[in-house]
N, CA, C and O atoms as CSV, one atom per row, in Angstrom:
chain,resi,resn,atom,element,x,y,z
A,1,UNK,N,N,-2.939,4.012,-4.317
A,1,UNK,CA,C,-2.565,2.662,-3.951
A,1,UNK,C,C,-3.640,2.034,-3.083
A,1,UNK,O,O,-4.308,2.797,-2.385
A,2,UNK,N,N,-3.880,0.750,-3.047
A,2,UNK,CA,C,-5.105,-0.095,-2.363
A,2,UNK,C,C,-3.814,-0.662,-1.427
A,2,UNK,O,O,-2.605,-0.743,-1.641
A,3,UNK,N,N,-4.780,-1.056,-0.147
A,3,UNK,CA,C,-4.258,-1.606,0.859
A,3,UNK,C,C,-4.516,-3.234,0.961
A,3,UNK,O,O,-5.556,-3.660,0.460
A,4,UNK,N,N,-3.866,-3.896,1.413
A,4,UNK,CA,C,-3.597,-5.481,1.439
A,4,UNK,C,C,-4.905,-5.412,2.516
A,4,UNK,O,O,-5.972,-5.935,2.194
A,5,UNK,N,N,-4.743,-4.739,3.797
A,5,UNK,CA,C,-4.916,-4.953,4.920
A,5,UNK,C,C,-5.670,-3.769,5.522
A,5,UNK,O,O,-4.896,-2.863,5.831
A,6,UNK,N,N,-7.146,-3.473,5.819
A,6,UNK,CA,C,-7.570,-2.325,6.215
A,6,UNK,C,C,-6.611,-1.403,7.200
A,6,UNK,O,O,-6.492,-0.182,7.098
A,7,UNK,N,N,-6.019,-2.161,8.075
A,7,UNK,CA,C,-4.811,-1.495,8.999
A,7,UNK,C,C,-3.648,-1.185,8.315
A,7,UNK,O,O,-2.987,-0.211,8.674
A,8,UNK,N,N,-3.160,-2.161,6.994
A,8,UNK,CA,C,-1.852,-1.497,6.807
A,8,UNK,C,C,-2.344,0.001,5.855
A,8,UNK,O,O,-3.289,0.250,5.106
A,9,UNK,N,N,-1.341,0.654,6.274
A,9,UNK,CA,C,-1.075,2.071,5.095
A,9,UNK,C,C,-0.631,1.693,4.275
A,9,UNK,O,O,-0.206,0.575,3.985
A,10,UNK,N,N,-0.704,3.181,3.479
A,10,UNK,CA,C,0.325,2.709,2.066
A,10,UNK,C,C,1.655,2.712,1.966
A,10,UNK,O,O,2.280,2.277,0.999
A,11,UNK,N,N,2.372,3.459,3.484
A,11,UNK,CA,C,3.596,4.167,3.579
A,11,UNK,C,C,4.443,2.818,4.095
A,11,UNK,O,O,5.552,2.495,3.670
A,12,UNK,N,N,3.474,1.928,5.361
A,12,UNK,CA,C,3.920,0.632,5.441
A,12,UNK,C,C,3.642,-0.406,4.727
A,12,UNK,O,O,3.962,-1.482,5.231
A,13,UNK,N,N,3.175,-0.424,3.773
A,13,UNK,CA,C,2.804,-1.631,2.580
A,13,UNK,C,C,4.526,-1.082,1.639
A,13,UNK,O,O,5.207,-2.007,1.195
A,14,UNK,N,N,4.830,-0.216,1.521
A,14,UNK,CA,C,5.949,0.274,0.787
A,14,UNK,C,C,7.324,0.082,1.577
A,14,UNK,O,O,8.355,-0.278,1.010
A,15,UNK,N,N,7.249,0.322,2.761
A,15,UNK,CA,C,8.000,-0.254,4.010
A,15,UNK,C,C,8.550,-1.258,3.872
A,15,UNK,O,O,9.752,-1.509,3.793
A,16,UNK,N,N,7.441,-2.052,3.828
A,16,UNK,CA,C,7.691,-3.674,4.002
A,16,UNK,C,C,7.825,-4.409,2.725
A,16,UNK,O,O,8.306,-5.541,2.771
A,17,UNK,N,N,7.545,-4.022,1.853
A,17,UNK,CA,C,7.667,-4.200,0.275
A,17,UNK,C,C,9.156,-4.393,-0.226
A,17,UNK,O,O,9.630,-5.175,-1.051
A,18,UNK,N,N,9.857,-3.186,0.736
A,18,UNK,CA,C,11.121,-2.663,0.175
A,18,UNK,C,C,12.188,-3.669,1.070
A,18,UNK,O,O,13.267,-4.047,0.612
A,19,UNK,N,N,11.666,-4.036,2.466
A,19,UNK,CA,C,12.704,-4.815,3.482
A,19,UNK,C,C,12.212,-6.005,3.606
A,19,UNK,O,O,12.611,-6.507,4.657
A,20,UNK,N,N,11.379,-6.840,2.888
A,20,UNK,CA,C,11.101,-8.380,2.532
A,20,UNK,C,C,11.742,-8.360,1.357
A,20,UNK,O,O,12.914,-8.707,1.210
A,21,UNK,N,N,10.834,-7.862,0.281
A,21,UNK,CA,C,10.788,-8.150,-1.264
A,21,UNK,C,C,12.602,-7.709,-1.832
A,21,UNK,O,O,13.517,-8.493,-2.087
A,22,UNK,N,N,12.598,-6.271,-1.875
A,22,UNK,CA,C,13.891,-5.994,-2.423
A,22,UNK,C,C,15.036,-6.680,-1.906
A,22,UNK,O,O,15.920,-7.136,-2.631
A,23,UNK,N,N,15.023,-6.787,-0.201
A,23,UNK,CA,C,16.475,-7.204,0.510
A,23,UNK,C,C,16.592,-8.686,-0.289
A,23,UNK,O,O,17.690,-9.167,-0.570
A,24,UNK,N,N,15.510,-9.244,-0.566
A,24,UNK,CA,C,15.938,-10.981,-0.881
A,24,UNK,C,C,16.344,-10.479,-2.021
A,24,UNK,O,O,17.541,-10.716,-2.189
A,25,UNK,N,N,15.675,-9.651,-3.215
A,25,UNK,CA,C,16.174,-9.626,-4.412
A,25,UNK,C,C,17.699,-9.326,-4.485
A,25,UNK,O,O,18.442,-10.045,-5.152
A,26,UNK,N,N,18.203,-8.130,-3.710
A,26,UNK,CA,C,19.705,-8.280,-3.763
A,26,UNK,C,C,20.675,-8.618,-2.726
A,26,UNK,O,O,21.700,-7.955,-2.569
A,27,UNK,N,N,20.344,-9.740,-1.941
A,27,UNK,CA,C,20.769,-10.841,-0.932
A,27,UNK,C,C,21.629,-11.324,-1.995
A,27,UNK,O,O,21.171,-11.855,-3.007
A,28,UNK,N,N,23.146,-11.109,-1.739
A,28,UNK,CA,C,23.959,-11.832,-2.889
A,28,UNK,C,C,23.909,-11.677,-4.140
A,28,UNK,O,O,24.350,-12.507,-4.934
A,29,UNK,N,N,23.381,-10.627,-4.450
A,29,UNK,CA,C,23.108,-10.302,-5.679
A,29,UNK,C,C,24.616,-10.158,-6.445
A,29,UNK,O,O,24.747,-10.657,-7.563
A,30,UNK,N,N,25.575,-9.560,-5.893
A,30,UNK,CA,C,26.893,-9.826,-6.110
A,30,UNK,C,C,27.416,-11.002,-6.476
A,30,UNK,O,O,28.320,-11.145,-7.299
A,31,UNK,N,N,26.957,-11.708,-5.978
A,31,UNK,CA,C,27.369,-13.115,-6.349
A,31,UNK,C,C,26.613,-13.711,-7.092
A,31,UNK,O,O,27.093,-14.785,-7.456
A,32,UNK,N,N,25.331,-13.429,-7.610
A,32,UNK,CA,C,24.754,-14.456,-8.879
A,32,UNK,C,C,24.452,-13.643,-10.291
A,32,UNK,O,O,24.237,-14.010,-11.447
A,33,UNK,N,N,24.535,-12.439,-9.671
A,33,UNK,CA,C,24.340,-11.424,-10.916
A,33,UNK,C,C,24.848,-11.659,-12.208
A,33,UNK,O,O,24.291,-11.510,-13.296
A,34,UNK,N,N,26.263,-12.142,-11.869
A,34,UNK,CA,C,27.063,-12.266,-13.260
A,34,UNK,C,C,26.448,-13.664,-13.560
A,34,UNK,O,O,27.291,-14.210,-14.272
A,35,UNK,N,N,25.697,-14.281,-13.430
A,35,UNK,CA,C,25.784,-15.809,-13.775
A,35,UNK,C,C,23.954,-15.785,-14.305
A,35,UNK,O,O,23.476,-16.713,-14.957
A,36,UNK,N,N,23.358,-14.886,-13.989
A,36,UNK,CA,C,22.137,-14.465,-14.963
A,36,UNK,C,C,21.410,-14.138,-15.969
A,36,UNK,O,O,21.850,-13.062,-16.374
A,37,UNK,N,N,20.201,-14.599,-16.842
A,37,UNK,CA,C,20.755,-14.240,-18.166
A,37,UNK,C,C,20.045,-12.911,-18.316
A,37,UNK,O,O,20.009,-12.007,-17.481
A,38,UNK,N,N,19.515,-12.938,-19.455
A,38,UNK,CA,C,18.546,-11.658,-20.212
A,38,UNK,C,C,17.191,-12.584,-19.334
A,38,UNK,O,O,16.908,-12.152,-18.217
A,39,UNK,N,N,16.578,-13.543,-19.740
A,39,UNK,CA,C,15.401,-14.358,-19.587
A,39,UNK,C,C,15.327,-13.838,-17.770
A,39,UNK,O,O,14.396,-13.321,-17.154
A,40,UNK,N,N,16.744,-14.244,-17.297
A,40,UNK,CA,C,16.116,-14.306,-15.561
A,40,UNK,C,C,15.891,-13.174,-15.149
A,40,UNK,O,O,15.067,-13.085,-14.239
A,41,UNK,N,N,16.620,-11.750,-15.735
A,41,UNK,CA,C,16.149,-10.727,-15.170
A,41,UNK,C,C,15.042,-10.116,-15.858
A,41,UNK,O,O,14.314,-9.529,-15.058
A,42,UNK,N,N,14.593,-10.031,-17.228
A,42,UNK,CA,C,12.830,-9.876,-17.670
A,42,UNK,C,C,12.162,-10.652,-16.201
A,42,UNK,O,O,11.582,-9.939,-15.383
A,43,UNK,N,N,12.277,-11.876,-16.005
A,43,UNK,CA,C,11.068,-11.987,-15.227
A,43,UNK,C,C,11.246,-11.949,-13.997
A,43,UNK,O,O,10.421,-12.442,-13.228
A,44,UNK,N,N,12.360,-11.355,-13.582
A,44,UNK,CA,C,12.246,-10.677,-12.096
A,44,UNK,C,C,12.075,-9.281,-12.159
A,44,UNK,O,O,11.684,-8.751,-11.119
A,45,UNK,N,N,12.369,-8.228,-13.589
A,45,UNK,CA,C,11.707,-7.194,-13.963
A,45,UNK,C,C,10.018,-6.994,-14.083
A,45,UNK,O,O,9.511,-5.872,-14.083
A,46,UNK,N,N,9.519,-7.784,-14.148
A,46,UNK,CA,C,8.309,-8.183,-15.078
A,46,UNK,C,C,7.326,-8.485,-13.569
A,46,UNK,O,O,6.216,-8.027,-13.297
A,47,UNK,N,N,7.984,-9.185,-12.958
A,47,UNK,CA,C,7.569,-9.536,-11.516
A,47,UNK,C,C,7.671,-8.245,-10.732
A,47,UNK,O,O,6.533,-7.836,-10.500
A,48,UNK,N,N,8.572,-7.477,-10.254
A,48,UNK,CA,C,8.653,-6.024,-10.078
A,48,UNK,C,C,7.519,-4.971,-10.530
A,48,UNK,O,O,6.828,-4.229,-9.832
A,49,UNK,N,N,7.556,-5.155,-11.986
A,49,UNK,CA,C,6.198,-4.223,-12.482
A,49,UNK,C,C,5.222,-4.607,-12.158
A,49,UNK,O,O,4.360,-3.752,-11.952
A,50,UNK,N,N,4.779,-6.347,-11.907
A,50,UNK,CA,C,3.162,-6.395,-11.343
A,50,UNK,C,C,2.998,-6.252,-10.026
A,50,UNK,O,O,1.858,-6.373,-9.580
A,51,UNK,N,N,4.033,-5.982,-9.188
A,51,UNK,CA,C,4.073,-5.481,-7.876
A,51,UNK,C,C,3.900,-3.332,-7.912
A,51,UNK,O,O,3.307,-2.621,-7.101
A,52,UNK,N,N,4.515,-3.005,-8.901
A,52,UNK,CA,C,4.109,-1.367,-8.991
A,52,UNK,C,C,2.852,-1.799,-9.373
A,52,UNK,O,O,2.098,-1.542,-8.434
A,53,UNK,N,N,2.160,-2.396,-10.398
A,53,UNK,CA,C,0.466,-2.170,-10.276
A,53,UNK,C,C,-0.284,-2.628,-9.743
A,53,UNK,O,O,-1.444,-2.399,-10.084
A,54,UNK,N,N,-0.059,-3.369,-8.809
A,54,UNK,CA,C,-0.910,-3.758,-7.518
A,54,UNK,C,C,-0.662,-3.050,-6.593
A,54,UNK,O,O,-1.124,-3.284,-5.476
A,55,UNK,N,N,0.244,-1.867,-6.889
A,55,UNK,CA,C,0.363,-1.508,-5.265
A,55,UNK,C,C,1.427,-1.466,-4.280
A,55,UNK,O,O,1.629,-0.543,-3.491
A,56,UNK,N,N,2.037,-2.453,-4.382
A,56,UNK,CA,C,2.789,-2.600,-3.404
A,56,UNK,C,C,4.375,-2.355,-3.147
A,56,UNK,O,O,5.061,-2.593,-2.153
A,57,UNK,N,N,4.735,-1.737,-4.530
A,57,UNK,CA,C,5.741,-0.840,-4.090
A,57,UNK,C,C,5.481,0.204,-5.214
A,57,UNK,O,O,4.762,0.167,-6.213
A,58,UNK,N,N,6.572,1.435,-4.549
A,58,UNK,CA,C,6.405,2.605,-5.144
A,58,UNK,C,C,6.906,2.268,-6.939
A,58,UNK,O,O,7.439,1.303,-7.486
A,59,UNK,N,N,6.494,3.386,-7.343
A,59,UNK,CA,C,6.433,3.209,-9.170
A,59,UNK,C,C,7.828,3.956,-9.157
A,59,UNK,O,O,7.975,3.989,-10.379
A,60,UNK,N,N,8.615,4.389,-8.812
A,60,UNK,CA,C,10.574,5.243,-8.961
A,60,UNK,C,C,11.082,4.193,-8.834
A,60,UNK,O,O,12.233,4.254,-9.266
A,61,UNK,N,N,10.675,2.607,-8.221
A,61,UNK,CA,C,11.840,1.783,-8.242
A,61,UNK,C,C,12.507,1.535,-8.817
A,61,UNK,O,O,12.003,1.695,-9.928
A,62,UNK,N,N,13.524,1.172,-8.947
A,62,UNK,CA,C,14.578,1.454,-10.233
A,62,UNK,C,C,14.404,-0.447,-10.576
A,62,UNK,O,O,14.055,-1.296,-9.756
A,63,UNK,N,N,14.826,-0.688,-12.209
A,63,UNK,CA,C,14.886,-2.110,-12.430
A,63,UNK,C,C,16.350,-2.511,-11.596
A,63,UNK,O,O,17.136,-1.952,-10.831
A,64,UNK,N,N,16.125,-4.322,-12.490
A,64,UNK,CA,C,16.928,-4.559,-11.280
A,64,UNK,C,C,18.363,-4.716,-11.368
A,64,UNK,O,O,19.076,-5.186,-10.482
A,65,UNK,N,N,18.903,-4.102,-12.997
A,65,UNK,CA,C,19.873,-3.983,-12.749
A,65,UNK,C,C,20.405,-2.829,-12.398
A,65,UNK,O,O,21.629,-2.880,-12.278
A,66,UNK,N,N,19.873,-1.717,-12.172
A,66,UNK,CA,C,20.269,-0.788,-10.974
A,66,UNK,C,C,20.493,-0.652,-9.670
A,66,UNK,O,O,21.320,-0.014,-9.020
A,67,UNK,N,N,19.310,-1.608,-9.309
A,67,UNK,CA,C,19.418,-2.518,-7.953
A,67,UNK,C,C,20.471,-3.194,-7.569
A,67,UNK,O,O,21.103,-3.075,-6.519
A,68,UNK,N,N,20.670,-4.013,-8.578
A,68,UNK,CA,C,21.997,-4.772,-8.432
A,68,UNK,C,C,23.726,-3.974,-8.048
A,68,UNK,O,O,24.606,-4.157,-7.207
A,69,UNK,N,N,23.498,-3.022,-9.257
A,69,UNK,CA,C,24.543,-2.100,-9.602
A,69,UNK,C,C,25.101,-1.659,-8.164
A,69,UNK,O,O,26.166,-1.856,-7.579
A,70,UNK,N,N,23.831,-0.926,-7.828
A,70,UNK,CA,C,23.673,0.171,-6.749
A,70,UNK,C,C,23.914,-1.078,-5.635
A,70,UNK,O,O,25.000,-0.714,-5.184
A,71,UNK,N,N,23.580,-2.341,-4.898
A,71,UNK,CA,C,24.071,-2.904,-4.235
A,71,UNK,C,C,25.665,-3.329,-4.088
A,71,UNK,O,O,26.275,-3.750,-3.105
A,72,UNK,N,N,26.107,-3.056,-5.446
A,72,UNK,CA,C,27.441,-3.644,-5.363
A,72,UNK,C,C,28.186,-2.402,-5.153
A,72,UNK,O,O,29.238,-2.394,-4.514
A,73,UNK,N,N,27.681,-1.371,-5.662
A,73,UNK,CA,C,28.702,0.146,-5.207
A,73,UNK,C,C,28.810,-0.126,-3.611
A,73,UNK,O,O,29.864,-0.386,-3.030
A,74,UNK,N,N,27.581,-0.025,-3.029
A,74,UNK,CA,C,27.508,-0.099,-1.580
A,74,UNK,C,C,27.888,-0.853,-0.639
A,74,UNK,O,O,27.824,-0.472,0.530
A,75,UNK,N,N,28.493,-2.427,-1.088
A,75,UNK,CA,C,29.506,-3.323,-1.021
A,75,UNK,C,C,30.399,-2.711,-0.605
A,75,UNK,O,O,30.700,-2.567,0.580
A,76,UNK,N,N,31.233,-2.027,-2.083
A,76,UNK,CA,C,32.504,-2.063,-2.281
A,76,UNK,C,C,33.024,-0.220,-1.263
A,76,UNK,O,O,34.136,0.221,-0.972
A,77,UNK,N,N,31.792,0.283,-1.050
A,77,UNK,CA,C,32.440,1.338,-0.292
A,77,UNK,C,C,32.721,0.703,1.320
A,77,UNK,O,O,33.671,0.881,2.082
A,78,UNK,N,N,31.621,-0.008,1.450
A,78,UNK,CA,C,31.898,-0.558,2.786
A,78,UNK,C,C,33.384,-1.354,3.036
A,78,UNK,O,O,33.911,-1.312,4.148
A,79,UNK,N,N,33.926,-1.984,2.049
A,79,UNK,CA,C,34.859,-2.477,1.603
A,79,UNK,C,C,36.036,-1.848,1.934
A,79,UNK,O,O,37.108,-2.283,1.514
């Protein structure tokens, strides 16, 4: 992985990748998920993958309707 920032690592480029980038992606994700089509999640998939080849997050991320999935389990246990 290449660094943004001679100071950042790769461990905090993945850090921060995961608690900017992902938290907005499933910020309510419960609530717009169902109202999304095929088109909107390709290119928030698609957007995801050019972030694994630049770098900036790890390549295991799961797409995003696992993301999603997995946010709403974690909802509903809190629940």
């Amino acid at each position: 992985m290449r660094s943004v920032c001679p100071k950042l690592t790769d461990s905090a480029l993945l850090t921060i990748y995961r608690a900017v980038v992902v938290a907005k992606l499933i910020y309510a994700s419960s609530a717009y998920a169902g109202f999304t089509t095929a088109n909107d999640r390709q290119q928030i998939q698609t957007f995801i993958l050019h972030c694994k080849q630049a770098g900036f997050c790890a390549s295991e991320l799961d797409n995003i309707d696992k993301i999603c999935i997995s946010a709403d389990n974690q909802l509903f246990i809190k629940i």
